[in-house]
mmCIF file of the N, C-alpha and C atoms, coordinates in Angstrom:
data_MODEL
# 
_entry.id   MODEL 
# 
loop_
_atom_site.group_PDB 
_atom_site.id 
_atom_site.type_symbol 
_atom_site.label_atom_id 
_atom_site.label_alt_id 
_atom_site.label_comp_id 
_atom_site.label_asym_id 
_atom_site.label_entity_id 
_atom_site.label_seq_id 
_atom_site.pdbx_PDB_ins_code 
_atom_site.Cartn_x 
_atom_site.Cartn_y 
_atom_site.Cartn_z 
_atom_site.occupancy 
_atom_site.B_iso_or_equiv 
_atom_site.pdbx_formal_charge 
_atom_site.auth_seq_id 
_atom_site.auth_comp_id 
_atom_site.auth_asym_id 
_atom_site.auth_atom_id 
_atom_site.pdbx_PDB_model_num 
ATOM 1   N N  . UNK A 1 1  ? 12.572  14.715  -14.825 1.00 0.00 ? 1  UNK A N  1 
ATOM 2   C CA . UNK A 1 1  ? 11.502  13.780  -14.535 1.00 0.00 ? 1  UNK A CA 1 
ATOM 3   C C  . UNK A 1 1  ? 11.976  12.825  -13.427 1.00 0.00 ? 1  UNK A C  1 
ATOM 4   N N  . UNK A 1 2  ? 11.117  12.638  -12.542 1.00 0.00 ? 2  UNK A N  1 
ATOM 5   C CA . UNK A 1 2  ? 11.498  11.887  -11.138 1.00 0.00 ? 2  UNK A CA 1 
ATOM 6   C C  . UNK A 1 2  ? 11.040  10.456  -12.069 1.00 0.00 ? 2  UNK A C  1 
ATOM 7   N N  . UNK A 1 3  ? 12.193  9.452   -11.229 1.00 0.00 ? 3  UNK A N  1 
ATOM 8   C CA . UNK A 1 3  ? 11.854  7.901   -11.696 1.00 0.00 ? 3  UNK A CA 1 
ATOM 9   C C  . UNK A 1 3  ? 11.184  7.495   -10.842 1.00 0.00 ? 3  UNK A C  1 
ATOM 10  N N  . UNK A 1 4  ? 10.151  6.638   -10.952 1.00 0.00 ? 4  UNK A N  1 
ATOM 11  C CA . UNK A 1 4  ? 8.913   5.503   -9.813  1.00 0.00 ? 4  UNK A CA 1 
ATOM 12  C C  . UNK A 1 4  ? 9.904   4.915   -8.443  1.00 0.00 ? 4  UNK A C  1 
ATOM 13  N N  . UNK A 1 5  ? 11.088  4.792   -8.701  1.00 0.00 ? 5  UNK A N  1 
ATOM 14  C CA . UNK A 1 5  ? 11.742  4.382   -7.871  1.00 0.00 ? 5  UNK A CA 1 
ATOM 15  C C  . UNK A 1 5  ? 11.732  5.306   -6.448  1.00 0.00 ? 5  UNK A C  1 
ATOM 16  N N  . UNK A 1 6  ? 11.624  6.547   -7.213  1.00 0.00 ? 6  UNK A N  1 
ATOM 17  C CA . UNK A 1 6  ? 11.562  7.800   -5.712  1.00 0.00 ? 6  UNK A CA 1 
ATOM 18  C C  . UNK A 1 6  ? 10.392  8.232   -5.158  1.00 0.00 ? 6  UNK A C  1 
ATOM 19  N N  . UNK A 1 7  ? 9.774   7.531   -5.923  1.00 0.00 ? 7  UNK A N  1 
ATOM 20  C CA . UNK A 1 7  ? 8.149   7.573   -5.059  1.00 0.00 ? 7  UNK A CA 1 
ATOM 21  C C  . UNK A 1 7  ? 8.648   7.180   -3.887  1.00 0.00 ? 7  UNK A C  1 
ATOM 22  N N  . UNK A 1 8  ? 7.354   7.783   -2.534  1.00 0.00 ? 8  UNK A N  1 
ATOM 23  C CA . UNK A 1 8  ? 7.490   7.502   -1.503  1.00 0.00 ? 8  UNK A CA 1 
ATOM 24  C C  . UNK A 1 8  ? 6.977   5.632   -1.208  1.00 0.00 ? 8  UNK A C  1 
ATOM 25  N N  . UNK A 1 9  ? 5.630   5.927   -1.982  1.00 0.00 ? 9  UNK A N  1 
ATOM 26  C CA . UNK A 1 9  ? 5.207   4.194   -1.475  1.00 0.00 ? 9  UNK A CA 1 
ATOM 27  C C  . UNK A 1 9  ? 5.759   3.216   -2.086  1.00 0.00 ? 9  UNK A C  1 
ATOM 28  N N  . UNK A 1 10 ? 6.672   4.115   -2.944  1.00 0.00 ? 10 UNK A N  1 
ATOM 29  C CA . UNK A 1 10 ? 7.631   2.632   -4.013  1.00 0.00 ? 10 UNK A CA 1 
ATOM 30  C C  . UNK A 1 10 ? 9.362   2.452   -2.895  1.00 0.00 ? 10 UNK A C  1 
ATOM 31  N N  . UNK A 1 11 ? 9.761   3.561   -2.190  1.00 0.00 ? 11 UNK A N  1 
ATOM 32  C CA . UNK A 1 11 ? 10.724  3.787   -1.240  1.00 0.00 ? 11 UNK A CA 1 
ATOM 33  C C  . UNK A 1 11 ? 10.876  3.256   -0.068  1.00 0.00 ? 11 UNK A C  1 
ATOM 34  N N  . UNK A 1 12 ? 9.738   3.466   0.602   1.00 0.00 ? 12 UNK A N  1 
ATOM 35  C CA . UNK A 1 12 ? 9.378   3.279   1.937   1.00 0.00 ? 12 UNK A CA 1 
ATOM 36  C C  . UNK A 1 12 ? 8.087   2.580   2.326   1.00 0.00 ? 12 UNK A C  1 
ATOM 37  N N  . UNK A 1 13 ? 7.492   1.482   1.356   1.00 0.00 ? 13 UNK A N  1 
ATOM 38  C CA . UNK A 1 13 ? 6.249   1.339   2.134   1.00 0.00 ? 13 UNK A CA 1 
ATOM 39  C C  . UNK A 1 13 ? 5.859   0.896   3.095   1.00 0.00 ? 13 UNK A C  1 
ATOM 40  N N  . UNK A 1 14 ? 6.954   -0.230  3.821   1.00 0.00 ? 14 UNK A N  1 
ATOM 41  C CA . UNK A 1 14 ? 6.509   -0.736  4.722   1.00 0.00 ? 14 UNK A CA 1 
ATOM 42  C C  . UNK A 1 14 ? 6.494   0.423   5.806   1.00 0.00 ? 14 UNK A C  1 
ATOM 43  N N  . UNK A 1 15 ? 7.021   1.627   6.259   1.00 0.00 ? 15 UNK A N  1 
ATOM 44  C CA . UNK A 1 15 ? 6.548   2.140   6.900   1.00 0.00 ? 15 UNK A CA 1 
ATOM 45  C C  . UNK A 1 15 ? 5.858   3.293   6.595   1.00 0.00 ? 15 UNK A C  1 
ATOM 46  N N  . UNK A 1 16 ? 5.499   3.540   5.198   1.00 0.00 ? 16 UNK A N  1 
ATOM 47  C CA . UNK A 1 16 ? 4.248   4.676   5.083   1.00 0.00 ? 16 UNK A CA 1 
ATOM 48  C C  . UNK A 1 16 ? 3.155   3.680   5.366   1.00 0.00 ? 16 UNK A C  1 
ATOM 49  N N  . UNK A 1 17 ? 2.822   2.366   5.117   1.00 0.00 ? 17 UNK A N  1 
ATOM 50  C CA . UNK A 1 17 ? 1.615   1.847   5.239   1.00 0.00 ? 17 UNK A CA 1 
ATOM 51  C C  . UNK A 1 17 ? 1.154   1.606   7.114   1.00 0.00 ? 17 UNK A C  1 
ATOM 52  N N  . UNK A 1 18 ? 2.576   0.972   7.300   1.00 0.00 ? 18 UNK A N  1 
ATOM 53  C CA . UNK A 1 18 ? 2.470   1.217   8.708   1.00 0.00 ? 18 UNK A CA 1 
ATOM 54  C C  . UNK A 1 18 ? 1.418   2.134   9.491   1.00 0.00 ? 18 UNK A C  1 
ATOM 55  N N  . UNK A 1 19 ? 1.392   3.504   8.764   1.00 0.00 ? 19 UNK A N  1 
ATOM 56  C CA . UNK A 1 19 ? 0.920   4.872   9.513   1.00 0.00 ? 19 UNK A CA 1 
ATOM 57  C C  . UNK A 1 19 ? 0.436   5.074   8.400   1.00 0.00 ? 19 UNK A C  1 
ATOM 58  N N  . UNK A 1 20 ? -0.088  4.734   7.610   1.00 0.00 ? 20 UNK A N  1 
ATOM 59  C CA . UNK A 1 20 ? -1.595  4.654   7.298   1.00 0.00 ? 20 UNK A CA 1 
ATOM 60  C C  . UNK A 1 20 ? -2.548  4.056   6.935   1.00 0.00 ? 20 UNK A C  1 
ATOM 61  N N  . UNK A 1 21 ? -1.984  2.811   7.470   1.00 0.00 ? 21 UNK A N  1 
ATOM 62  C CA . UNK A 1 21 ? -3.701  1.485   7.802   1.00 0.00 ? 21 UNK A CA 1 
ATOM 63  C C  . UNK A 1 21 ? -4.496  1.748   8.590   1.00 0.00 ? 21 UNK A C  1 
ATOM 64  N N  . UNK A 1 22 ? -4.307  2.177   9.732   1.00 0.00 ? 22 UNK A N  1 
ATOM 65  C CA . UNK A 1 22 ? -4.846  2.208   10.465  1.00 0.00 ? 22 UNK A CA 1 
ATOM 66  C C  . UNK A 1 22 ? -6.190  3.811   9.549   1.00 0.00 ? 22 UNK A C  1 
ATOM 67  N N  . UNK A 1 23 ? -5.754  4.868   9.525   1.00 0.00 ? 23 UNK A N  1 
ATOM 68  C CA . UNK A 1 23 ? -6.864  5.532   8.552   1.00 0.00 ? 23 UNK A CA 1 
ATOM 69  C C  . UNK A 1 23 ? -7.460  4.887   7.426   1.00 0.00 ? 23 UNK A C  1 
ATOM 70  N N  . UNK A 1 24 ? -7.041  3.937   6.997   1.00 0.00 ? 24 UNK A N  1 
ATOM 71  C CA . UNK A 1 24 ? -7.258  3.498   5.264   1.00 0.00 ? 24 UNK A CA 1 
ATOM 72  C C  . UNK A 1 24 ? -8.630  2.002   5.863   1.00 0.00 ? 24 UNK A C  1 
ATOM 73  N N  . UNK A 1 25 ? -8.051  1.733   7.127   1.00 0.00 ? 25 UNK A N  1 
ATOM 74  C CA . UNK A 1 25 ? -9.094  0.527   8.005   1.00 0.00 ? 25 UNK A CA 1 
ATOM 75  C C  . UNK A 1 25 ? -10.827 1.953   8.229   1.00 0.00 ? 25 UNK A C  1 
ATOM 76  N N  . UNK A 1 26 ? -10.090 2.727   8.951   1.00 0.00 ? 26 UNK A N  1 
ATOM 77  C CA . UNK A 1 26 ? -10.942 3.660   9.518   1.00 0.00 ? 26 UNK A CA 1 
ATOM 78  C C  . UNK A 1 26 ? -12.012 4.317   9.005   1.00 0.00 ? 26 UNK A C  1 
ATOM 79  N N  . UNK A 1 27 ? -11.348 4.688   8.049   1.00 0.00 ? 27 UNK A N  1 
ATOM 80  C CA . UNK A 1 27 ? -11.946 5.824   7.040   1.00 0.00 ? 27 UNK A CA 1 
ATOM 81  C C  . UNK A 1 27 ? -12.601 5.287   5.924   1.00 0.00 ? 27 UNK A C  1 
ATOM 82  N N  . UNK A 1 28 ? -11.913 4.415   5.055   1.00 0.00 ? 28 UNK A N  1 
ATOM 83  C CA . UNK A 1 28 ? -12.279 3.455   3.976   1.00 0.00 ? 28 UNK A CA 1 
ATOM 84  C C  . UNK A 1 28 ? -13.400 2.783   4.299   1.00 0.00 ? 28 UNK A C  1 
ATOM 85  N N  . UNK A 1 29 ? -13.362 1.993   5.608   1.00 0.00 ? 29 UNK A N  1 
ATOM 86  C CA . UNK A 1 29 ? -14.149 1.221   6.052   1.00 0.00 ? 29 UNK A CA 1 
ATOM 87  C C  . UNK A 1 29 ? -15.383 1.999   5.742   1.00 0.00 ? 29 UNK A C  1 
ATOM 88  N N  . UNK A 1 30 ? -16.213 3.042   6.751   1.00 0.00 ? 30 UNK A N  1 
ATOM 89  C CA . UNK A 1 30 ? -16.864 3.860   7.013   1.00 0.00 ? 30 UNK A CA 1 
ATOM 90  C C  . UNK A 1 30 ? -17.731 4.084   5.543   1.00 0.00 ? 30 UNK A C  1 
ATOM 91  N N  . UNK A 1 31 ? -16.791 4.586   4.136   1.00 0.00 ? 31 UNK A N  1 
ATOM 92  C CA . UNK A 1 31 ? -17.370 4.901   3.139   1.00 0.00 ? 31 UNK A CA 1 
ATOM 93  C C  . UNK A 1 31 ? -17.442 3.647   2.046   1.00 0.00 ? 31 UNK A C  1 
ATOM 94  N N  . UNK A 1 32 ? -17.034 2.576   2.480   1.00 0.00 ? 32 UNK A N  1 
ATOM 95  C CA . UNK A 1 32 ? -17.276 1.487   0.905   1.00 0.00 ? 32 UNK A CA 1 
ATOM 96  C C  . UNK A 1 32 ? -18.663 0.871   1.698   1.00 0.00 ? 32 UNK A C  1 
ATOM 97  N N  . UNK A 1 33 ? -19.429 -0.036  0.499   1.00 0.00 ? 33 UNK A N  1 
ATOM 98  C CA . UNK A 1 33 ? -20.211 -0.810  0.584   1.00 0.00 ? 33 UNK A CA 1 
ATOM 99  C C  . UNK A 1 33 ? -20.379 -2.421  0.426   1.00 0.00 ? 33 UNK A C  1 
ATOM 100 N N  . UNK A 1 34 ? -18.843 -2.703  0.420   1.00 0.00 ? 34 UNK A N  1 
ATOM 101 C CA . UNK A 1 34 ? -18.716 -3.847  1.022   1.00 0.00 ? 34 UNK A CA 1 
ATOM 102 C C  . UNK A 1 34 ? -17.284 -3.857  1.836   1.00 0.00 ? 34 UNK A C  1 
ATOM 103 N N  . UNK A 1 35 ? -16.803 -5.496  2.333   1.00 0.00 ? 35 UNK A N  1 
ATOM 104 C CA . UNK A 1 35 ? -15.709 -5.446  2.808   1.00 0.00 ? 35 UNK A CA 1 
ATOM 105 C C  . UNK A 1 35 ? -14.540 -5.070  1.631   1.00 0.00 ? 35 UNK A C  1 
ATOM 106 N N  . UNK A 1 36 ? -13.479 -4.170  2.587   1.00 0.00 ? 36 UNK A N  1 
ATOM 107 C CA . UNK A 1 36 ? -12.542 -4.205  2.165   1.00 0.00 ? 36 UNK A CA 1 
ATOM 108 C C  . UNK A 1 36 ? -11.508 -4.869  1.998   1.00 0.00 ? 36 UNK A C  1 
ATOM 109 N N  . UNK A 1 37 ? -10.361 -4.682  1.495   1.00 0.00 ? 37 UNK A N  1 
ATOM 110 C CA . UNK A 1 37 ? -9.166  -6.026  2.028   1.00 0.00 ? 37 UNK A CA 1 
ATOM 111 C C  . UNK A 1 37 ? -8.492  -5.316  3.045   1.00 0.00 ? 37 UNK A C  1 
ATOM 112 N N  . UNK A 1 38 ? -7.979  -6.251  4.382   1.00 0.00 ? 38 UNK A N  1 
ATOM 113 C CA . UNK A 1 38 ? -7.184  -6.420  5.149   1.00 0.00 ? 38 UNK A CA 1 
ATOM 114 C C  . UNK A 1 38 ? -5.994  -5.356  5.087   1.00 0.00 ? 38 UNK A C  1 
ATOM 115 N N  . UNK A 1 39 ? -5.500  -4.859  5.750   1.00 0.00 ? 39 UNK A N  1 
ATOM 116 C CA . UNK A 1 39 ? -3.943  -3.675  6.001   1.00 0.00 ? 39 UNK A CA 1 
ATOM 117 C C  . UNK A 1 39 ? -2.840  -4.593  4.931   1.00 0.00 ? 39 UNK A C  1 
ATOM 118 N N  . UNK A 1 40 ? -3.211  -6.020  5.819   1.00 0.00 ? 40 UNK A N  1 
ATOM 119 C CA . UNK A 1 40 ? -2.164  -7.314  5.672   1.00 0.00 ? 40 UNK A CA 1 
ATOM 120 C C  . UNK A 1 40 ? -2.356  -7.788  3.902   1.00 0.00 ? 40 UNK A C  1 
ATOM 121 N N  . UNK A 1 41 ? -3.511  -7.732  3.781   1.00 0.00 ? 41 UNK A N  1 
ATOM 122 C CA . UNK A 1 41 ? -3.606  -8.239  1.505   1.00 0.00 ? 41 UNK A CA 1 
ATOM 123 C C  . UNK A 1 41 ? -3.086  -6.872  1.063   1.00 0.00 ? 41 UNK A C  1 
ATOM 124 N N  . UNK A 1 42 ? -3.338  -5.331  1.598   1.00 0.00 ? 42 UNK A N  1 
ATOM 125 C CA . UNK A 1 42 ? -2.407  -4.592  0.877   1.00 0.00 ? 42 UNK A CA 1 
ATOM 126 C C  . UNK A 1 42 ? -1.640  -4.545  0.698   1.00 0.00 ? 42 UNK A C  1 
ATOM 127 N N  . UNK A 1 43 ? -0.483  -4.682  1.486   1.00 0.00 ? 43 UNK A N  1 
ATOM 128 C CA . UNK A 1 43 ? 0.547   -4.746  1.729   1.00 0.00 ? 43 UNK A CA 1 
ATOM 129 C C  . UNK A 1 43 ? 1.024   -6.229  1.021   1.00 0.00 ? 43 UNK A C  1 
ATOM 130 N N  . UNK A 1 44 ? 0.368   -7.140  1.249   1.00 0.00 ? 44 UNK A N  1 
ATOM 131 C CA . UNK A 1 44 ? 1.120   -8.526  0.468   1.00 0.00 ? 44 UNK A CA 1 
ATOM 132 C C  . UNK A 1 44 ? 1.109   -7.823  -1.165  1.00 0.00 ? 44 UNK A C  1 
ATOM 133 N N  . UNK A 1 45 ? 0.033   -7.265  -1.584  1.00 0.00 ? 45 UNK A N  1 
ATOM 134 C CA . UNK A 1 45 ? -0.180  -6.933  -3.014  1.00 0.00 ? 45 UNK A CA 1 
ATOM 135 C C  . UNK A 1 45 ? 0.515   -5.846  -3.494  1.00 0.00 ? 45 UNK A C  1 
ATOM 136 N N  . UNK A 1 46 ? 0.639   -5.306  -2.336  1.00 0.00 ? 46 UNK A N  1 
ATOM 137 C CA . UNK A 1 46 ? 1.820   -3.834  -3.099  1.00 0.00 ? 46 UNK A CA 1 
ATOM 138 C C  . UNK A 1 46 ? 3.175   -4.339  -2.991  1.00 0.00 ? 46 UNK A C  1 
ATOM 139 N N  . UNK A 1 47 ? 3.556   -5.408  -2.305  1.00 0.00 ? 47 UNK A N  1 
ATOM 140 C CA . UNK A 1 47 ? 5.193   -5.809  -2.162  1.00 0.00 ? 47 UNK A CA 1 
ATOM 141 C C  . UNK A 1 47 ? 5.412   -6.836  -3.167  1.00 0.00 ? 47 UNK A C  1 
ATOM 142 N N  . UNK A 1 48 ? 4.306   -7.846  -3.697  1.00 0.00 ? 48 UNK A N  1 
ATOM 143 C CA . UNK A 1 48 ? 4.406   -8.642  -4.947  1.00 0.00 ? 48 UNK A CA 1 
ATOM 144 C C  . UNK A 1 48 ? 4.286   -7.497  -6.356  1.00 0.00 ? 48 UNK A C  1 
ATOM 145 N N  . UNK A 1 49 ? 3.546   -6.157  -6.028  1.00 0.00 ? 49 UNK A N  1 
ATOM 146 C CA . UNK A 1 49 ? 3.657   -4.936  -7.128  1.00 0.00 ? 49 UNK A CA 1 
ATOM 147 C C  . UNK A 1 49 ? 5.314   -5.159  -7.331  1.00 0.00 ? 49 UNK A C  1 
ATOM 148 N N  . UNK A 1 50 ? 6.009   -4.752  -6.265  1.00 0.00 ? 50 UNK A N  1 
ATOM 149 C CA . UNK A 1 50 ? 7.400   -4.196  -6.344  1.00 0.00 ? 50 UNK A CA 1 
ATOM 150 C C  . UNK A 1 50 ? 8.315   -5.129  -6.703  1.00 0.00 ? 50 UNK A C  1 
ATOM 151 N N  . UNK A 1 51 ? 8.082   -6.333  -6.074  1.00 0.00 ? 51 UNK A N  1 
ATOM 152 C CA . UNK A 1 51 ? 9.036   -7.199  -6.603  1.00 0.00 ? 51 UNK A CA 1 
ATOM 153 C C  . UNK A 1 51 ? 8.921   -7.503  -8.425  1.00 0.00 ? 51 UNK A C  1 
ATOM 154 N N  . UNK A 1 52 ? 7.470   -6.999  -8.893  1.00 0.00 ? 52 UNK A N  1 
ATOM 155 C CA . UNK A 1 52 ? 7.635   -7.689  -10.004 1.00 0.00 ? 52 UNK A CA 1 
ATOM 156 C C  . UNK A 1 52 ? 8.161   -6.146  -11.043 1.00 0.00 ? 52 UNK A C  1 
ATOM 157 N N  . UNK A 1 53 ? 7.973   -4.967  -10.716 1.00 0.00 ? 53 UNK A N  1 
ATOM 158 C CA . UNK A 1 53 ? 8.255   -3.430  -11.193 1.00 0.00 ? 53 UNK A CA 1 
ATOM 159 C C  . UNK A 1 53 ? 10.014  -3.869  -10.982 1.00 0.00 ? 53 UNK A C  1 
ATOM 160 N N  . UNK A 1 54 ? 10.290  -4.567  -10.017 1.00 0.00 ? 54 UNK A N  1 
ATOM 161 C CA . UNK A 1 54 ? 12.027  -4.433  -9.676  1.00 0.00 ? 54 UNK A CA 1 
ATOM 162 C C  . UNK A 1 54 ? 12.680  -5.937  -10.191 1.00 0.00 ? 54 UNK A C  1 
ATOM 163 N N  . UNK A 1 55 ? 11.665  -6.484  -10.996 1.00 0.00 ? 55 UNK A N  1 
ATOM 164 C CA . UNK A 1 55 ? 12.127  -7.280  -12.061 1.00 0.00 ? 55 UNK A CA 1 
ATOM 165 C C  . UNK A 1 55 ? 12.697  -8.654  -11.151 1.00 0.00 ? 55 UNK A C  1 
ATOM 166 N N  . UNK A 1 56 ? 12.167  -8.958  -9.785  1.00 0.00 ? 56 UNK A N  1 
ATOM 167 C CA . UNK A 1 56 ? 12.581  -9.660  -8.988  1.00 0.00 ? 56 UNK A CA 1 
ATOM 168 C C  . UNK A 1 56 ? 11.819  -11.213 -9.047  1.00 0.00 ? 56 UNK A C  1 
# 
């Protein structure tokens, strides 16, 4: 069994998100019916995810 730790977006996110905001702006945008959040609130919200998963 792989641990959460070897996930890719738990590994590397600042640069998987990097290269793929810009689709997630694009694409997302296009299909929701209201605003979405910002590249920049994902990323604040997935790195306060990690710090609190890494007990920080």
């Amino acid at each position: 069994m792989t641990h959460i730790d070897e996930a890719p977006l738990i590994k590397d996110f600042s640069r998987l998100w990097t290269d793929l905001s810009e689709h997630y702006v694009e694409e997302l945008g296009q299909l929701a019916y209201r605003p979405i959040p910002t590249p920049e609130e994902i990323a604040k919200s997935q790195n306060e995810l990690l710090q609190i998963l890494q007990g920080k």
